[in-house]
N, C-alpha and C positions, 0 to 999 in steps of 0.2 A: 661271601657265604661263610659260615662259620662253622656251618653243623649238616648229617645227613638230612634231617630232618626241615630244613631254611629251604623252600623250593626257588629254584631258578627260570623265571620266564620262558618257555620253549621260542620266544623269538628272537630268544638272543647271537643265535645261529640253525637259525629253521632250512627248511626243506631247499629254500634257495639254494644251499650249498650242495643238491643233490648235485650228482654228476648227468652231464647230457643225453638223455636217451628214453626208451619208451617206458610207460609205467607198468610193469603187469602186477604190482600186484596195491592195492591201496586200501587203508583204515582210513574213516571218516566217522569222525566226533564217536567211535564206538566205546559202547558202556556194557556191559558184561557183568551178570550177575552170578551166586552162590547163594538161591534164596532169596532173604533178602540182603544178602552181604552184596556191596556193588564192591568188585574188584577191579573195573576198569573203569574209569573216571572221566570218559571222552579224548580217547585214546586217536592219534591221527599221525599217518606216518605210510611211508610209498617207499618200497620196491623198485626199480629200473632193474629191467633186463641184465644179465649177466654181473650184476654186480653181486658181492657181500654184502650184507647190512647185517648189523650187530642190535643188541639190546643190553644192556649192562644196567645196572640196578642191586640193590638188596634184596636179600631172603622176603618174598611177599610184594615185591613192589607190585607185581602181577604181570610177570613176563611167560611165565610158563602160560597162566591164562591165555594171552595173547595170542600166543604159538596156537592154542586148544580153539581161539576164538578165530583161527583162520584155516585150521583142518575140519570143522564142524563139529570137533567133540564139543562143544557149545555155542551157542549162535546168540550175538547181541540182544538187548531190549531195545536200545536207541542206537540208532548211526551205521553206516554201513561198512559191508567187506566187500572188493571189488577184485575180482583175477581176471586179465587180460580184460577187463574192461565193462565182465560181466556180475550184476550182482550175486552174491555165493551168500548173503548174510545169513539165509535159511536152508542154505542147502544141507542134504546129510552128509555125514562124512566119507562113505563106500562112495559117494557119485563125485566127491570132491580127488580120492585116489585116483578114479579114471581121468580126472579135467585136467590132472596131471601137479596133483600136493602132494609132495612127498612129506612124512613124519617120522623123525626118531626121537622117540618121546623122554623124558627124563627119567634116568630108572632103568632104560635099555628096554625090558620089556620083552623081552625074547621067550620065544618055546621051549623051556629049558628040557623035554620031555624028547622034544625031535631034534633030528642032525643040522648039522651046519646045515647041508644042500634043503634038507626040507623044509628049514627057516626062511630059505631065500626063496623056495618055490613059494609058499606062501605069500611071501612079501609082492611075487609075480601073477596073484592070482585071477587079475585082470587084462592077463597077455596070454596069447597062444603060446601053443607049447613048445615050439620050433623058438620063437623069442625068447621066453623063460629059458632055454638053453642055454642059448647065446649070450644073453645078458650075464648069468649065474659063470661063465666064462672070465666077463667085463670085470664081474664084483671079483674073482677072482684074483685078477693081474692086477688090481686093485690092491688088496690084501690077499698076499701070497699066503701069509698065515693060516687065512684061513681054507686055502687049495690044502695045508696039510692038516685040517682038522676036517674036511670035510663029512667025512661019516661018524663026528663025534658029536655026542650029546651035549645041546647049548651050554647047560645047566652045569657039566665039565667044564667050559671054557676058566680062563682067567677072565677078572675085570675090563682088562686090554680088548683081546679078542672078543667079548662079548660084544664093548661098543664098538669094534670095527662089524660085530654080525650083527649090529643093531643098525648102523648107516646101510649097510650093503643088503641090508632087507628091504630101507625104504627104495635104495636107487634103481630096486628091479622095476617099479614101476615104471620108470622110466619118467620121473617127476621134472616138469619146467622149476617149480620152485620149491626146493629142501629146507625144511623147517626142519635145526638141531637143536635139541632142548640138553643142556649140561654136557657135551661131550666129551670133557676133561673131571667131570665130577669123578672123585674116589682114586683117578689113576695116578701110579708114581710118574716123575717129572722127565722120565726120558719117553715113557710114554707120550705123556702131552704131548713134545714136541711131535712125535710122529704121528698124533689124533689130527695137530693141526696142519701140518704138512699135506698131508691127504685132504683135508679140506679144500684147501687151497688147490690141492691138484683136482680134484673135483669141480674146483669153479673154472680152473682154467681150461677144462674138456666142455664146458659149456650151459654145465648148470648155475642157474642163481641159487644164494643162499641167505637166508635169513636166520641168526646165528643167536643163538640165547648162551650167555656163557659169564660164571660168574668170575672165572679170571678177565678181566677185564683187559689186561695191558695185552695178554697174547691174543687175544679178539681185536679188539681195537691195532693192533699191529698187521692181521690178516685181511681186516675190512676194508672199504672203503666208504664208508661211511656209519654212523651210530647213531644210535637214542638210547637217552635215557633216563629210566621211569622209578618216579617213587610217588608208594601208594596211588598206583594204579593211573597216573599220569604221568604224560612226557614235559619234562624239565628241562631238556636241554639237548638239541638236539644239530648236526654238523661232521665235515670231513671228519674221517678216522684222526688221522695224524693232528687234525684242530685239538678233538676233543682229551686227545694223550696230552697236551703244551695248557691244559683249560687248567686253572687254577685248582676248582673245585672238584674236578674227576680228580685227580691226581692226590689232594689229601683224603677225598672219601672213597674212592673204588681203586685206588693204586698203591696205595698207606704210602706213600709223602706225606712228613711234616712240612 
C-alpha cells in the first residue's frame, strides 16, 4: 500500500486472530447513516470478554460513529449490534446503560455546572443509592485526584481530571463493556501515560473495553487486538502487536517512513 487512502482487504488478518473466548459484544455488515451521508459502510467486527479491542483510523473514518452505533446514540439502517448475544440494533440508549454500555464520549462531556461527586452520581443514575456510594468510592481509589476535587466544579477541573471524571462517570454504572471515545485527545504526554495505565487497570479488574483512540502506537500497545477503518469500513483487521510489525499501520497511523 502506498497511501491512506489504497484500502486493504479486512481478510488479510480477520477475526480469526481473535483471542479464545466468548463474544459479547458483535457488529454485523452495519451501516450507519447521517441523513443521507452513510458513515459506516458494512462495518463487522466482535468483542470477547475481557479483552481490549482498539479502533484506529483517520479523522472521519467513522470510529466515533461506531462507538455511538453501539451505545444507541444511533441505530444502523442495515446489519446488526448484538451484546451478549442479544440484538440491541434498535434499542435506546437509557436501556442500553442499564444492559450494562458504558460511554465516555469524545469531548469528555461532563457537568461542568456540578461537582465531581455529583457527576458521578449522575453517571449512577441506574443503581440504588447504597451502590452509587460504594461505587463513587471505587472511582475514587481509582483516581485519587479526583477524591481531592471532589466538591469541585467539573468545569474547574484540568483537561486531565476532566477525562479521568469523564471514565469514572461512565464506570458507576457498572458497565460489562466501556466504550472510550479519544481519551488521550488534548492531554500533555505524562498524562497520557497515566490515561492509559488506568485503562489497562480497569481491564485488568474485569471490564472489557473497546477503545477509540487516535494515538495508535499506545492503543495498539494496551490492546489486544485492533481494527481498522477508513471511510467508514474495516480494512485491516488482527492481534495488537501483528498490527504494530503491519507495514501499512506503521507508515500511515505511526509516521514510519
Amino acid at each position: 500500500m502506498t497511501g491512506a487512502t489504497e484500502p486493504v482487504t479486512a481478510t488479510r488478518a480477520a477475526d480469526s486472530a481473535a483471542r479464545d473466548g466468548e463474544i459479547l459484544l458483535k457488529l454485523d455488515g452495519v451501516h450507519t447513516y447521517y441523513g443521507r451521508i452513510r458513515a459506516l459502510q458494512g462495518v463487522s467486527l466482535e468483542v470477547h470478554r475481557g479483552e481490549i479491542v482498539t479502533l484506529i483510523g483517520a479523522n472521519g473514518a467513522g470510529k466515533t460513529t461506531t462507538l455511538k452505533t453501539i451505545s444507541g446514540l444511533l441505530h444502523p439502517r442495515q446489519g446488526k449490534v448484538t451484546f451478549e448475544g442479544k440484538d440491541i440494533s434498535s434499542t435506546p440508549a437509557h436501556e442500553l446503560v442499564e444492559r450494562g454500555i458504558g460511554h465516555a464520549p469524545e469531548g469528555r462531556r461532563i457537568f461542568s455546572r456540578l461537582s465531581v461527586t455529583e457527576n458521578l452520581q449522575m453517571g449512577g443514575y441506574t443503581r440504588r443509592a447504597a451502590e452509587v456510594s460504594e461505587d463513587i468510592v471505587r472511582v475514587f481509589e481509582l483516581f485519587p485526584r479526583l477524591r481531592e476535587r471532589a466538591t469541585q466544579q467539573g468545569g474547574t477541573l484540568s483537561g486531565g481530571e476532566q477525562q479521568m471524571l469523564a471514565i469514572g462517570r461512565a464506570l458507576m454504572s457498572r458497565p460489562r463493556v466501556l466504550l472510550l471515545d479519544e481519551p488521550s485527545l488534548g492531554l500533555a504526554p505524562i498524562l497520557v501515560q497515566q490515561i492509559f495505565s488506568i485503562i489497562k487497570e480497569i481491564n485488568d479488574r474485569g471490564t472489557t473495553i473497546l477503545l477509540v483512540e487516535q494515538n495508535a502506537l499506545q492503543a495498539l500497545t494496551i490492546a489486544h487486538r485492533g481494527y481498522v477503518l477508513q471511510t467508514g469500513t474495516v480494512v485491516l483487521a488482527g492481534e495488537a502487536q501483528s498490527l504494530i510489525h503491519d507495514e501499512m499501520v506503521r507508515k500511515v497511523y505511526l509516521g514510519e517512513s
